[in-house]
C-alpha positions, 0 to 999 in steps of 0.5 A: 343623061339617060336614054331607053334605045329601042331596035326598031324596024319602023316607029313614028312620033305624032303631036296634035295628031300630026305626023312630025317624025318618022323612020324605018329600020332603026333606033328609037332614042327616048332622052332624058337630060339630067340637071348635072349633065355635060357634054361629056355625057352627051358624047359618051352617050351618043357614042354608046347608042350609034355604036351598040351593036344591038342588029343582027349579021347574016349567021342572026348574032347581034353584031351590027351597029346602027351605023354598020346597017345603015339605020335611022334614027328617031329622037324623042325627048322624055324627062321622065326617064328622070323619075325618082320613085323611092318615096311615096307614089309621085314621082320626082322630076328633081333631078331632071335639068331645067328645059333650057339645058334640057332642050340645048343638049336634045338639040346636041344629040340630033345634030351629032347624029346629023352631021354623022350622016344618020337619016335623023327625025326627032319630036317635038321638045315639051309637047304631048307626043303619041310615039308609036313603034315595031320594036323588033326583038324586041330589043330595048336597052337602058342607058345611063351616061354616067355608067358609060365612061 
């Protein structure tokens, strides 16, 4: 599993031109689920993200989590964080899980971060979506699940 975490002080996710998602002070998650993806994965990962500690303290240190600050977060699946480009100039989307897993463990990390009591919003799985932000920092992270654990 893999996920671009951009510290955010506002971002928003339109499909359609329609507003279906948005947050304040917070992470900006773009998920990607791998065909060989676990839980396990899907825990560590979770974990890592809500708990990075990526926000500025009051002597302006990165020591704060999106938990300690109390932030929100928005979740934007993006297959094509899978991308394979070491051969030729079109990118593989093999290793990519098909969309019914791919779909189950996005469905996963929302409702952990819901049930964690996160303000959580989140796009709309396998649609065309405009996702526009205020990346502050900027602060952008890559995370792969399986260099976590």
């Amino acid at each position: 599993m893999r996920a671009v975490v951009q510290r955010v002080s506002e971002a928003s996710v339109k499909v359609d031109e329609v507003e279906v998602g948005a947050i304040e002070k917070g992470l900006l998650v773009l998920l990607g689920v791998e065909r060989h993806d676990t839980e396990k994965d899907l825990f560590a990962l979770y974990d890592k993200v809500v708990n990075l500690r990526i926000f500025e303290d009051g002597h302006g240190k990165m020591n704060l989590s999106l938990r300690d600050v109390k932030g929100e977060i928005l979740v934007v699946s993006q297959f094509t964080l899978l991308a394979d480009c070491r051969k030729g100039r079109r990118p593989s989307f093999d290793n990519a899980a098909d969309p019914e897993t791919a779909k189950a463990y996005y469905r996963q990390f929302i409702d952990l971060a819901r049930n964690d009591s996160i303000k959580t919003q989140h796009g709309r799985f396998r649609a065309s979506m405009s996702v526009g932000l205020i990346n502050e920092g900027p602060v952008t992270i890559l995370l792969d699940s399986r260099k976590i654990f």
